[in-house]
Wavefront OBJ file of the C-alpha trace (Angstrom):
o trace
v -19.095 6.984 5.474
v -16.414 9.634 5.770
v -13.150 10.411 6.594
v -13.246 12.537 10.139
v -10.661 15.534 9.378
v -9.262 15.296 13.386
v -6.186 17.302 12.492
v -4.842 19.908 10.298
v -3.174 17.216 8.004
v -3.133 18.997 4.824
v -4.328 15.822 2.653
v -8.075 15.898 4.343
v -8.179 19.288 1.783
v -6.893 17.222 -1.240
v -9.261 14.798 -1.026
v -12.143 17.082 -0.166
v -11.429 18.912 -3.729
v -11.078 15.413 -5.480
v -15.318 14.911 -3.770
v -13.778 12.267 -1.180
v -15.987 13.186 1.667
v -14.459 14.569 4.987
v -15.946 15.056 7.712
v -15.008 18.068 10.220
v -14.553 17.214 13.862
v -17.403 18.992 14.873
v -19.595 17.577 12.401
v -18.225 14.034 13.678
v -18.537 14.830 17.573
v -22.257 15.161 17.251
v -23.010 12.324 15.584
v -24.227 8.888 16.988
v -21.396 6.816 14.141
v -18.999 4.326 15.365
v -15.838 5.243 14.785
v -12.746 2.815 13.038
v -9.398 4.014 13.752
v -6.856 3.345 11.181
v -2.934 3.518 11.409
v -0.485 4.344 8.521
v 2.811 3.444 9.421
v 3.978 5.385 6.661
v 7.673 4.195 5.634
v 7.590 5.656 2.006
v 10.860 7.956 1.200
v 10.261 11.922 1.328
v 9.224 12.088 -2.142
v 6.249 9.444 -2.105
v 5.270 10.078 1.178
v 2.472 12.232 1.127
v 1.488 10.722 -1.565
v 1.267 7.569 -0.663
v -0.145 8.862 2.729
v -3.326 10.200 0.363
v -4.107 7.552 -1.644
v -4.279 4.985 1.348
v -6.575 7.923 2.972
v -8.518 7.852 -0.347
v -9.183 4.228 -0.410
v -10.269 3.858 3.114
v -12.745 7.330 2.551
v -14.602 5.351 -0.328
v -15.188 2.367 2.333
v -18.594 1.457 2.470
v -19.179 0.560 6.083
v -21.263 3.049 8.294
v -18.678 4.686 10.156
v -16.198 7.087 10.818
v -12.797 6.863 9.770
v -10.129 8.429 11.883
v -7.072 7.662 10.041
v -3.657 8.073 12.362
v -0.511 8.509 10.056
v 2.855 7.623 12.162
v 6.452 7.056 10.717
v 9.429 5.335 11.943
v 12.239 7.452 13.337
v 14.325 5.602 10.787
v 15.725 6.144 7.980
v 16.847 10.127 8.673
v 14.865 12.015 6.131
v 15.539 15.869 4.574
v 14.619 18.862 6.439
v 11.109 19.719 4.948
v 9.549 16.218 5.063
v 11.075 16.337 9.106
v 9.536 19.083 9.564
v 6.010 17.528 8.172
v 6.409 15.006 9.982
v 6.532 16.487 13.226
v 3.872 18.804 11.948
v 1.193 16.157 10.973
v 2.169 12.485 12.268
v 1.662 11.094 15.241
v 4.494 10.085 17.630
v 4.624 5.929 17.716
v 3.983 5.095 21.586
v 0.989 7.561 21.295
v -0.674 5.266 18.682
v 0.308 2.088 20.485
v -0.942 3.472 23.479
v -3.760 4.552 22.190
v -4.797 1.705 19.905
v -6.083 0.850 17.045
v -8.963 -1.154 15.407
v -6.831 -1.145 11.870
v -3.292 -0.637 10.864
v -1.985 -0.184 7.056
v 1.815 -0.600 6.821
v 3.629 0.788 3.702
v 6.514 -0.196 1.385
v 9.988 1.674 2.066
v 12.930 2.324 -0.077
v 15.535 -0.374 0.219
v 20.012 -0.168 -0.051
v 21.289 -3.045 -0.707
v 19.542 -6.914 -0.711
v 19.082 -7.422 2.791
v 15.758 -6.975 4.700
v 17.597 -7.287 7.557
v 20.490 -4.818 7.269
v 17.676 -2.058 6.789
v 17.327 0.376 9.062
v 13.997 0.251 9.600
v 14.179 -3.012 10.101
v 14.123 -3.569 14.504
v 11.840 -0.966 14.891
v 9.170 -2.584 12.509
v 9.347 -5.734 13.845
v 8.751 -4.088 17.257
v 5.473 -2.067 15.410
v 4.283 -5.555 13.793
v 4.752 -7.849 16.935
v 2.309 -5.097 18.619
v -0.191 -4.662 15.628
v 0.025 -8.984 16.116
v -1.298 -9.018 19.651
v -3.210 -5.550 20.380
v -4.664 -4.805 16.288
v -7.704 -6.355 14.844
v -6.309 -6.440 11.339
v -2.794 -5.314 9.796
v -2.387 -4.931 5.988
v 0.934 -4.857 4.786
v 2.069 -3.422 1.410
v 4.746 -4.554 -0.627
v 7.915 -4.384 1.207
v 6.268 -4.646 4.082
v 4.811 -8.124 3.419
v 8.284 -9.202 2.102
v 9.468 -8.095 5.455
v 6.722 -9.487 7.453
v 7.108 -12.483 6.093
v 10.651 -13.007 6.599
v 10.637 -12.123 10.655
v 7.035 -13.506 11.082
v 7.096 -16.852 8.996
v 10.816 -17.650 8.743
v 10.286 -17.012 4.694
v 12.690 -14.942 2.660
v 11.734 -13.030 -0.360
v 13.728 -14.444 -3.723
v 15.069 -11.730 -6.382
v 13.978 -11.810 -9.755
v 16.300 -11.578 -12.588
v 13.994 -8.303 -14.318
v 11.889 -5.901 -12.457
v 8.413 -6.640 -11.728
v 6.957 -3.443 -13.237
v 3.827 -2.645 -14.677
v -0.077 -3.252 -14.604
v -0.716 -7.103 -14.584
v -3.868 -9.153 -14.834
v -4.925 -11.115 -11.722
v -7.185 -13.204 -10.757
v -9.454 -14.734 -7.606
v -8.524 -18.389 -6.689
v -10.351 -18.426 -3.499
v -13.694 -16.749 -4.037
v -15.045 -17.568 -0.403
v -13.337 -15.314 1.529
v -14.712 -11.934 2.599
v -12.118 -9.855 1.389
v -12.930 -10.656 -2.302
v -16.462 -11.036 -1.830
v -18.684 -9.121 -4.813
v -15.693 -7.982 -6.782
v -14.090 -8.785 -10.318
v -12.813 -12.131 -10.607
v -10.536 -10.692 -13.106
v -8.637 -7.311 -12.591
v -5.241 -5.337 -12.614
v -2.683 -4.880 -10.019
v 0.306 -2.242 -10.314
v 3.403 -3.824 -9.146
v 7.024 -2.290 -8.929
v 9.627 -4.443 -7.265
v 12.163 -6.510 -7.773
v 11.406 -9.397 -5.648
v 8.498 -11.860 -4.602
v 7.375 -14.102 -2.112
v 6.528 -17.277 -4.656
v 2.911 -19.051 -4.220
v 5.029 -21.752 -2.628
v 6.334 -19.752 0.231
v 2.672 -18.244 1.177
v 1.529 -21.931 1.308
v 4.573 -23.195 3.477
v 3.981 -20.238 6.182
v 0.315 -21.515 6.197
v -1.515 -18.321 4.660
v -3.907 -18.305 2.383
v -3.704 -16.862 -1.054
v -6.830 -15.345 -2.588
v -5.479 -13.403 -5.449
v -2.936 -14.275 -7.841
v -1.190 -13.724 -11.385
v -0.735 -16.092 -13.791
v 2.490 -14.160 -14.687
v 3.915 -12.783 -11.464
v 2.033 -14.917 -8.799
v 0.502 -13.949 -5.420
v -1.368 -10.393 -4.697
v -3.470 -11.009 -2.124
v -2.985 -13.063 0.682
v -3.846 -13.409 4.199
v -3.021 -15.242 7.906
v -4.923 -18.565 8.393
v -7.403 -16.973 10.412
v -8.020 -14.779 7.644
v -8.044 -11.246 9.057
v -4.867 -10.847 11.794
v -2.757 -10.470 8.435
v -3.579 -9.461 5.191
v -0.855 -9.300 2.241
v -0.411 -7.234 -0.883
v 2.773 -7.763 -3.163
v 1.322 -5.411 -5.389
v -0.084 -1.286 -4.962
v -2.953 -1.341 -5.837
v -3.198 2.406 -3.684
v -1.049 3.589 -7.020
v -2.987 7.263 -8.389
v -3.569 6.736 -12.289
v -0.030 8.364 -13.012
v 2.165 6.664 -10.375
v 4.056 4.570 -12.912
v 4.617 7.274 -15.292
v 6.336 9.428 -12.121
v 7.983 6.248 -11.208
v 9.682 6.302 -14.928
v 10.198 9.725 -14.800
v 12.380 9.318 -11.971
v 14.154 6.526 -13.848
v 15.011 8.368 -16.578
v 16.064 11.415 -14.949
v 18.495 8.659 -13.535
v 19.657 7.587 -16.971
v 20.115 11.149 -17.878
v 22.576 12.265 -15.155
v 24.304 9.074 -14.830
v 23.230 7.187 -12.153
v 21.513 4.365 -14.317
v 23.310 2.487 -16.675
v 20.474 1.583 -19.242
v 17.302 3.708 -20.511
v 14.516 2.431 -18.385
v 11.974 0.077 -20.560
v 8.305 0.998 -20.544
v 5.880 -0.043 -16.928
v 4.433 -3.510 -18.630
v 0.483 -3.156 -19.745
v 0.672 0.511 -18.924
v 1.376 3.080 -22.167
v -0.845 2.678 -25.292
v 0.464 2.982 -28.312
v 0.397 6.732 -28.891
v 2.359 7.486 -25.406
v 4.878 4.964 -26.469
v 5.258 7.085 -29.501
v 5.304 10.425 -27.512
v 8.573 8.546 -25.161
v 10.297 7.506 -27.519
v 10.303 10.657 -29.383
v 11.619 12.155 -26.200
v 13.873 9.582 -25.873
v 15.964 10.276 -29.431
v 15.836 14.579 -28.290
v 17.262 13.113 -25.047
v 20.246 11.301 -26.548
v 20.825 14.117 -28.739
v 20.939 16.550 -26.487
v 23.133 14.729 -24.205
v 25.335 14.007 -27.047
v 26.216 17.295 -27.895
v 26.073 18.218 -24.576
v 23.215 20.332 -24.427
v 20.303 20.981 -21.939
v 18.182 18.113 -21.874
v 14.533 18.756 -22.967
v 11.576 18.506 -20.653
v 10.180 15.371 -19.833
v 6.647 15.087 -21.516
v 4.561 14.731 -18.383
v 1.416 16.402 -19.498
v 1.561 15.164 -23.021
v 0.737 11.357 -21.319
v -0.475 11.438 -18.257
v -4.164 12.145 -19.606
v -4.298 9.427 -21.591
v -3.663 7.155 -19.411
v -6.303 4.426 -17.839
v -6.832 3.241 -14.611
v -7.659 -0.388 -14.528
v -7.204 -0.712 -10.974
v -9.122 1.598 -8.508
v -12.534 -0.029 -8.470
v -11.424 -3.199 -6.980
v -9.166 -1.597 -4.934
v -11.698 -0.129 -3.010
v -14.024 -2.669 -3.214
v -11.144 -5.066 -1.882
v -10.119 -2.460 1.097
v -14.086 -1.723 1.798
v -14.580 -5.494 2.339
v -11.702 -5.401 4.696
v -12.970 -2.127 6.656
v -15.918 -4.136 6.764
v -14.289 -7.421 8.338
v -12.733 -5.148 11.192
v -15.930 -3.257 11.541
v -17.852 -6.594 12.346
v -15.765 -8.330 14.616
v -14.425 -5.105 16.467
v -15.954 -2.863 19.407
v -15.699 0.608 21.008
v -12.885 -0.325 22.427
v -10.037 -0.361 20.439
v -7.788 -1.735 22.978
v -9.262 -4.727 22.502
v -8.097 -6.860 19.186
v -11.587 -9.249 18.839
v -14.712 -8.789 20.818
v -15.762 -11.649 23.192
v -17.987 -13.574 21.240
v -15.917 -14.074 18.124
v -12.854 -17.005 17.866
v -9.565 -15.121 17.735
v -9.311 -18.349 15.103
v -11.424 -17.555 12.786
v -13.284 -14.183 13.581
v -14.973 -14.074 10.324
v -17.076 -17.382 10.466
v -15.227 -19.203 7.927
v -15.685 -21.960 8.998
v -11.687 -23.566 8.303
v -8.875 -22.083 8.795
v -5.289 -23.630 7.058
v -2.756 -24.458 10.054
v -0.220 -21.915 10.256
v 3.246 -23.351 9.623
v 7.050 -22.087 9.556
l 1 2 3 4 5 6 7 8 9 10 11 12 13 14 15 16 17 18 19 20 21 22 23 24 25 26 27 28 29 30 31 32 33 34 35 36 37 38 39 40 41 42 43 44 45 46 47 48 49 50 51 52 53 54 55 56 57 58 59 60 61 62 63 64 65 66 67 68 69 70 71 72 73 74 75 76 77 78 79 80 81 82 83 84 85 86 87 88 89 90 91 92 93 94 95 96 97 98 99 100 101 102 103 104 105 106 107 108 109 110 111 112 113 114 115 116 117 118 119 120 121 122 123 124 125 126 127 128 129 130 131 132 133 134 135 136 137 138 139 140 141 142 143 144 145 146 147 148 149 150 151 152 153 154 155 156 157 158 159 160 161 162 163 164 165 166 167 168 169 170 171 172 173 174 175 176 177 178 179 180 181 182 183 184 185 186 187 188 189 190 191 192 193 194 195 196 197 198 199 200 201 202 203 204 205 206 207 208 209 210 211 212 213 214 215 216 217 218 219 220 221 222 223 224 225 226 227 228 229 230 231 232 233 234 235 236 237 238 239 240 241 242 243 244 245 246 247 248 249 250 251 252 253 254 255 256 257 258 259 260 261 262 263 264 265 266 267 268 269 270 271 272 273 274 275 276 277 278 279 280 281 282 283 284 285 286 287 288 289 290 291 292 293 294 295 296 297 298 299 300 301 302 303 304 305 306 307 308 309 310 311 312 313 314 315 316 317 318 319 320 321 322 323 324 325 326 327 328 329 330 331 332 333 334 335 336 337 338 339 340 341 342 343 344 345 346 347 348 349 350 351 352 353 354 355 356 357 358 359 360 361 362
């Protein structure tokens, strides 16, 4: 069912033009729908965040549960950001104590952008905990992307995320190791993940705070993960949110880096991600780049449009299938009243009827 456009937010128009379907308010009012309400505590830096704020929107639109999705995006007040994503901000989001007041039956918490090594020097880092320790006790379900499970699981479980010695970066092949659980139920036992960091909570470290893993690469461990009772806390390392051409924007960026100085080394290609003719098309652009900088000449225009059609998305379908299941977890063990985290009749312990639950530890 569809996304309930309940404000002017300018990405309900995107995604109507990309055949997500979005619902008007009036449309919504006077129909007899239950209604999910889903936070974004979006954390992403100025130029990812309405992009990142639109492909969370998208995945939650193509949910298969019967309801109506009202999707509540909310920032942090920190880190200070530039004048014209302020001034969206203020235009579009919602203020934090109005969505804690409120409630919530979901809550989605981004990645952010990180100076220096310490999660705990950031900072965002007080007033997320203060978000998260609410989400804990007055949110059915919190899913927590990337950075955000790094930092969750650091002030939460007492687990610290390790750097790696190269950047995770690429499209990766996963796969389900625990095929019982809800959120994985009737999708691929194999697919791809997009990943970009530089750090990871091992396989170990999940198992020590007592969560349970349910998806998992061979080469760069854990995806998927969740809190022993299975819903309170669900865990990506990965983004699997990413649009078809994230990676290529995210090297982009890294080259325009290289080019003015600011990075040391040409940035190597996203792993799994450029076939071979793309490669060819970069690294063509890569020798006019040298040269030009070499003889200290305008640099030539990265090749955007040249690669980003040919690219594949391996990705999306599980995605949503994965984030559908979940809608569909909170949907069954949630009422009308989204003050309330679990409804009467279901054990806070295991809401979904699994029947065990690992003991939480750490």
């Amino acid at each position: 069912m569809p996304l309930v456009a309940h404000n002017n937010l300018p990405a309900f128009e995107r995604l109507r033009s990309e055949g997500i379907r979005v619902l008007p308010a009036h449309r919504a009012a006077q129909q007899d729908i239950r209604e999910l309400h889903v936070g974004l505590l979006n954390m992403m830096p100025d130029a990812a965040l309405e992009a990142t704020e639109r492909q969370f929107f998208r995945l939650i639109g193509e949910s298969n549960p019967i309801a109506q999705f009202y999707v509540h995006p909310f920032t942090l007040p920190e880190p200070e950001r530039g004048s014209e994503a302020q001034a969206y901000v203020e235009r579009y989001y919602e203020p934090v104590a109005k969505v804690m007041d409120e409630g919530l039956d979901a809550l989605i918490v981004t990645g952010a952008n990180v100076v220096g090594s310490e999660l705990i020097e950031q900072p965002f880092w007080e007033p997320l905990r203060k978000v998260v320790d609410w989400a804990m006790e007055h949110v059915t379900s919190t899913l927590c992307s990337c950075l955000a499970t790094h930092a969750v699981l650091q002030f939460k479980y007492g687990r610290k995320r390790i750097a790696r010695p190269e950047k995770i970066w690429g499209v990766y092949p996963h796969r389900v190791v625990d095929k019982s659980h809800p959120l994985v139920n009737d999708v691929n036992t194999r697919f791809d993940v997009p990943h970009s960091r530089w750090n990871e909570i091992t396989r170990r470290q999940f198992a020590d705070a007592g969560l349970r893993v349910l998806v998992e690469s061979a080469e760069i461990g854990v995806h998927l993960a969740t809190s022993a009772d299975g819903l309170r806390a669900v865990f990506f390392q990965g983004h699997p949110e990413y649009d078809t051409i994230s990676l290529l924007k995210e090297y982009k960026r890294e080259v325009a880096l290289y080019a003015s100085g600011e990075r040391a080394h040409y940035p190597p290609f996203p792993h799994n991600y450029l076939r071979t003719h793309e490669q060819a098309v970069l690294l063509e652009y890569r020798l006019r780049l040298e040269a030009a900088r070499a003889a200290g000449q305008a640099l030539p225009e990265f090749p955007e449009g040249l690669v980003a059609s040919r690219l594949d998305n391996t990705w999306h379908d599980t995605a949503e299938a994965v984030v559908g299941n979940w809608m569909g977890a909170v949907y069954q063990v949630t009422n009308n009243d989204r003050r309330i985290p679990f409804m009467a009749d279901v054990d806070p312990s295991d809401p979904l009827g699994l029947g065990r639950a690992p003991a939480r530890g750490g």
